[in-house]
C-alpha positions as CSV (number, residue, x, y, z in Angstrom):
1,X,-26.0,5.7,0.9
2,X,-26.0,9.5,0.8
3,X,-23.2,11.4,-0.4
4,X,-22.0,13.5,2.2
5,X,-23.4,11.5,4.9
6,X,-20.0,10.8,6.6
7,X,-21.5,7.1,7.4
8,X,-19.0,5.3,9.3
9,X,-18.4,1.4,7.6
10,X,-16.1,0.1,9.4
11,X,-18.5,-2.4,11.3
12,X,-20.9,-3.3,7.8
13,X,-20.0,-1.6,4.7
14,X,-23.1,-0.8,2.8
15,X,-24.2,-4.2,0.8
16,X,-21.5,-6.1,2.5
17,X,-21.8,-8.7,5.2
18,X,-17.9,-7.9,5.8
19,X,-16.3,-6.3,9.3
20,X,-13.0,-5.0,8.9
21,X,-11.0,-5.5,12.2
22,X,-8.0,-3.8,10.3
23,X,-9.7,-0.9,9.0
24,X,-11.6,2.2,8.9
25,X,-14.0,2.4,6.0
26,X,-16.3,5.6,5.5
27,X,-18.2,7.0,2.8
28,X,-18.1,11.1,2.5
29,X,-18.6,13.8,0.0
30,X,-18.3,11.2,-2.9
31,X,-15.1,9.9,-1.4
32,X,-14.6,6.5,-0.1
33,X,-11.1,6.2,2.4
34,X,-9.8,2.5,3.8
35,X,-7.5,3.5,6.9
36,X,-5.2,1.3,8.0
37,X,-5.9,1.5,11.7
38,X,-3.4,-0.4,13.2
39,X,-1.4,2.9,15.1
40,X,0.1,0.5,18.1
41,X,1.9,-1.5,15.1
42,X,2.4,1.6,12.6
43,X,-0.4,0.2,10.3
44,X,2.0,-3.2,9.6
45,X,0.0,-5.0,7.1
46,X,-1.0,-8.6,8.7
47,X,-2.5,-11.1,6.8
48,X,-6.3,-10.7,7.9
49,X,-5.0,-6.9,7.0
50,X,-4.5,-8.0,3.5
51,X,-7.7,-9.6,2.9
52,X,-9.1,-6.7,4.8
53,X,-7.9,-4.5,1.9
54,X,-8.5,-6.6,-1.3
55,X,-12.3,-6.7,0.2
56,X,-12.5,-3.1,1.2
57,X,-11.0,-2.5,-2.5
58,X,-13.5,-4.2,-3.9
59,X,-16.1,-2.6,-2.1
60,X,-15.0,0.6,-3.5
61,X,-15.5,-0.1,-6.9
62,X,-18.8,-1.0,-6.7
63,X,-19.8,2.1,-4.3
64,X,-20.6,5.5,-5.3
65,X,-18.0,7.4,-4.5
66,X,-16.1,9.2,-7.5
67,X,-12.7,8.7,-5.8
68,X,-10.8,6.1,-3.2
69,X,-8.2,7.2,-0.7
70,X,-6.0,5.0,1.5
71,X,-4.3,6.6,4.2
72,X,-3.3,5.7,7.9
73,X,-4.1,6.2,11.0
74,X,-1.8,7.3,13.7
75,X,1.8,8.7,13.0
76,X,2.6,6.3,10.3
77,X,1.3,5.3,6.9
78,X,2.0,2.3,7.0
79,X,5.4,0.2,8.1
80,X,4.7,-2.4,5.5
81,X,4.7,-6.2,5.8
82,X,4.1,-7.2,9.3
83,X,7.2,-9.7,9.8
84,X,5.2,-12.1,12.0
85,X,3.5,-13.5,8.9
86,X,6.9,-15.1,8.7
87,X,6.5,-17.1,11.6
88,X,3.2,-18.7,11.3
89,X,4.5,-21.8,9.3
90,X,1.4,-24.1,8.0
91,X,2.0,-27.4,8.2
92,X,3.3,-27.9,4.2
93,X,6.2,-26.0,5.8
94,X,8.2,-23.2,4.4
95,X,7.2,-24.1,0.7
96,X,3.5,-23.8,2.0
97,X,3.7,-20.3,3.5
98,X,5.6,-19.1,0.6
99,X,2.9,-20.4,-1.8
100,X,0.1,-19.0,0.1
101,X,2.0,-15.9,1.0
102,X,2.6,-15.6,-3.3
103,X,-1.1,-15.9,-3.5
104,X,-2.3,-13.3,-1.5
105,X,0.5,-11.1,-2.5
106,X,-0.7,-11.4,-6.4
107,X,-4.3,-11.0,-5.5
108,X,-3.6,-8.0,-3.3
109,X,-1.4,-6.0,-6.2
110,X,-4.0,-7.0,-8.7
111,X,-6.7,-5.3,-6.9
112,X,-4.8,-2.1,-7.2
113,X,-3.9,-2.6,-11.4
114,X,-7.9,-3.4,-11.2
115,X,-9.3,-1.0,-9.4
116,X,-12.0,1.0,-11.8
117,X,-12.0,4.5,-9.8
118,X,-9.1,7.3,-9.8
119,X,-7.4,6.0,-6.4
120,X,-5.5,8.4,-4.3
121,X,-2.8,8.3,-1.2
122,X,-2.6,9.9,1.6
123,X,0.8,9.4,3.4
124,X,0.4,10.8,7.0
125,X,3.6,9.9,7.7
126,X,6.3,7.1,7.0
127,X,5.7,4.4,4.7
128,X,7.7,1.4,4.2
129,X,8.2,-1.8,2.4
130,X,4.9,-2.4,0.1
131,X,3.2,0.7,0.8
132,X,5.7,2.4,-1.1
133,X,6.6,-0.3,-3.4
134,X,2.5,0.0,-4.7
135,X,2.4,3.6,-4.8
136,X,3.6,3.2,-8.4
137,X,-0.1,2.3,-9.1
138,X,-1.7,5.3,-7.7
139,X,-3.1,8.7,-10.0
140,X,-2.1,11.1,-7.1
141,X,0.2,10.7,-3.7
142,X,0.0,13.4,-1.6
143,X,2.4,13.5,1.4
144,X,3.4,15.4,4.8
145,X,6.9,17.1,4.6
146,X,7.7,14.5,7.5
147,X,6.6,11.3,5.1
148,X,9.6,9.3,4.2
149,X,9.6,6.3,1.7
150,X,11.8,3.3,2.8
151,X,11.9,0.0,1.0
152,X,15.0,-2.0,2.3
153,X,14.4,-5.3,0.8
154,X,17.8,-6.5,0.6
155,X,18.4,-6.1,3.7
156,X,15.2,-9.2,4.6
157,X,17.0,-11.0,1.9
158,X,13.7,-10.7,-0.4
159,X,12.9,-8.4,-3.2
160,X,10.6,-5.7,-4.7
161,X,6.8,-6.0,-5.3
162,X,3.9,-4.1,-6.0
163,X,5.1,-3.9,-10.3
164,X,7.8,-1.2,-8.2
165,X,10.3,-3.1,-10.9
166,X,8.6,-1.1,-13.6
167,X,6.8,1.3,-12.1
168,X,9.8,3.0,-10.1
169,X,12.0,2.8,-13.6
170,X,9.4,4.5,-15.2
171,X,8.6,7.6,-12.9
172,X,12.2,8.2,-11.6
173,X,14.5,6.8,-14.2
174,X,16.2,3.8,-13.5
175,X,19.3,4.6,-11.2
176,X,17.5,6.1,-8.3
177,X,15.2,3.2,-8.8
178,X,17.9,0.9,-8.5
179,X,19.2,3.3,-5.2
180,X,15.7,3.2,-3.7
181,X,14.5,-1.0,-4.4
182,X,18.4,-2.6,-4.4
183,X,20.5,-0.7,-2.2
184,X,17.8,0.8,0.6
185,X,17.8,4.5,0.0
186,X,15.4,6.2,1.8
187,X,13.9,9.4,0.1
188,X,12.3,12.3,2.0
189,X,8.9,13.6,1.1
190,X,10.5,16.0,-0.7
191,X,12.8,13.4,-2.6
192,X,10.3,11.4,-3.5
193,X,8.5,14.4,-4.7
194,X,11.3,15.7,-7.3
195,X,11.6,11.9,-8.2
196,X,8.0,11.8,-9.7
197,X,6.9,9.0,-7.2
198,X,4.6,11.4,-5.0
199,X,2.2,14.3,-6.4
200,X,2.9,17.3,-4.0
201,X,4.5,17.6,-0.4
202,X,2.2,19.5,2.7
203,X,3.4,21.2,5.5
204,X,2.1,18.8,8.1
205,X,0.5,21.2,10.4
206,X,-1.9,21.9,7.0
207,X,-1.8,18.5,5.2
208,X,-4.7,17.5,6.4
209,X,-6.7,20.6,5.9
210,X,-5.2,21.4,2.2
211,X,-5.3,17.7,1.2
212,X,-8.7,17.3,2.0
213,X,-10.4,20.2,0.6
214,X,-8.7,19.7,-2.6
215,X,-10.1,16.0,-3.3
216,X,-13.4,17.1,-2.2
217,X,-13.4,19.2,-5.1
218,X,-11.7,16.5,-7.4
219,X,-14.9,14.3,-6.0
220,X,-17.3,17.1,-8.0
221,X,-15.8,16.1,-11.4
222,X,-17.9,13.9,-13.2
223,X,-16.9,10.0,-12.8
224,X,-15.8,9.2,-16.3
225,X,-12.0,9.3,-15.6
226,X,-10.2,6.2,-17.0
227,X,-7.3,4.9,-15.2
228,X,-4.0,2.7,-16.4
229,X,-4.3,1.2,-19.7
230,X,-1.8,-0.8,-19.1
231,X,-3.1,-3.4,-17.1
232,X,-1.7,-6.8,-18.8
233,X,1.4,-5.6,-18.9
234,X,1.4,-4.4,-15.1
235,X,-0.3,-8.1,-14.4
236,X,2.2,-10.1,-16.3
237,X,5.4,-7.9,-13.9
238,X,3.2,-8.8,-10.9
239,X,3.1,-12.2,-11.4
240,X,7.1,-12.2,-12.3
241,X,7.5,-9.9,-9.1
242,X,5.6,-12.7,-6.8
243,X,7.4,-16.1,-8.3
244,X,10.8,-14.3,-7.3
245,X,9.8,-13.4,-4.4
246,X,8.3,-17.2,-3.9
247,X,11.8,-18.3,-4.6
248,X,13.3,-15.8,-2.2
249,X,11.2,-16.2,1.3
250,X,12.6,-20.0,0.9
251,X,15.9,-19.3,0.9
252,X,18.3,-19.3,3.8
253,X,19.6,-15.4,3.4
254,X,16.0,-14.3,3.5
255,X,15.1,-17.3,6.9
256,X,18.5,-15.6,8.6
257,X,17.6,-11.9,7.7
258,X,13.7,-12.1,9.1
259,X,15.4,-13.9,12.0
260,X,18.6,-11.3,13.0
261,X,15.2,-8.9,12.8
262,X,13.5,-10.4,15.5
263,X,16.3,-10.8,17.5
264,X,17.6,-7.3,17.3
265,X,13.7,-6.4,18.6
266,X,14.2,-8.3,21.3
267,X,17.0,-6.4,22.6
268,X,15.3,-3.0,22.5
């Protein structure tokens, strides 16, 4: 495909058999960007949604493009884990789910430590849960002053992922990491900015405009850049990340937490 072409992909990506119900994949100006285009649900990540990404991820590294970029569509970023995956229960029961659920969740993280090209967010607005939680394993976050990063794992009764337990100690130190992944704190873009964990903050009547223009010239550096050379270390905390998290989405605190969620929505 020609750079510059602004090819949509979302029905076939180029040398891919692949539709991508969740997503909005297109191919411009040497950049490749996977939307999450679920605005009705703010971009909740379902589990078609996962495999959506893992493949569009994939597709990316063997494209052209000099540099990825995963951003949202609609008002939100991305509201993380879309809680119905809880309630489809296979028949192995709860043990089941939680296995499979572990699977995709270690496939999906590792397709981020593994991902060849310099990969770039674009927060359009609030992001929660493991959009935030993976945003350690990004080279640049750029987000709209009206962003804000919420992670409130305790309160589901589960716990961090996306190597968050390393990465978020790392960038911000760790007692606002232990604010932010144990007690709930939600940062501002402009929080999260003085923490480390995002690049540079955008008015949002510009942050399209400004982000944009500026990766389009990042896209005109040559593609040599090497990312994380720390990969086994960030695949050995992923795999710790995703047995305790196993261990808690079969526990009663996180079965009564999910549940008090769906019944508070029902009262709205």
């Amino acid at each position: 495909m020609k750079p510059g072409s602004g090819t949509t992909l979302a029905a076939k990506p180029a040398g891919s058999g692949t539709t991508y119900e969740t997503l909005l994949v297109t191919t411009e100006d040497d950049i490749t960007t996977i939307k999450l285009n679920r605005p009705a649900k703010k971009n909740a990540i379902t589990t078609e949604m996962y495999n959506d990404i893992i493949a569009a991820l994939e597709q990316a590294a063997k494209d052209d493009s000099v540099i990825t970029v995963i951003t949202g569509a609609g008002d939100f970023y991305c509201s993380g884990n879309d809680l119905s995956n809880f309630t489809k229960i296979p028949e192995g029961g709860v043990d089941e789910m939680a296995k499979q659920g572990g699977d995709l969740l270690r496939k999906y993280v590792k397709a981020y430590i593994d991902f060849p090209k310099p990969l770039v967010a674009v927060v359009n607005g609030p992001a929660v849960g493991i959009s935030v939680t993976v945003l350690g394993l990004f080279d640049l976050v750029y987000a709209t002053d009206r962003a804000t990063f919420h992670t409130p794992f305790s309160q589901l009764g589960q716990s961090a992922e996306g190597c968050s337990s390393y990465t978020f100690p790392k960038i911000m130190g760790s007692a606002k990491a232990s604010e932010m992944l144990l007690f709930n704190k939600k940062l501002t873009a402009a929080q999260a900015c003085g923490l480390g964990l995002v690049t540079e903050v955008f008015p949002d009547s510009s942050f399209q405009s400004e982000v944009w223009s500026r990766l389009k010239a990042y896209a005109k550096l040559p593609p040599n850049l090497i990312r994380s050379m720390e990969k086994d270390r960030l695949h050995a905390v992923n795999n710790a990340e995703v047995e305790r998290l196993m261990e808690r989405w079969t526990s009663d605190e996180c079965f009564n937490a999910v549940m008090s969620f769906f019944q508070a929505k029902a009262k709205l």
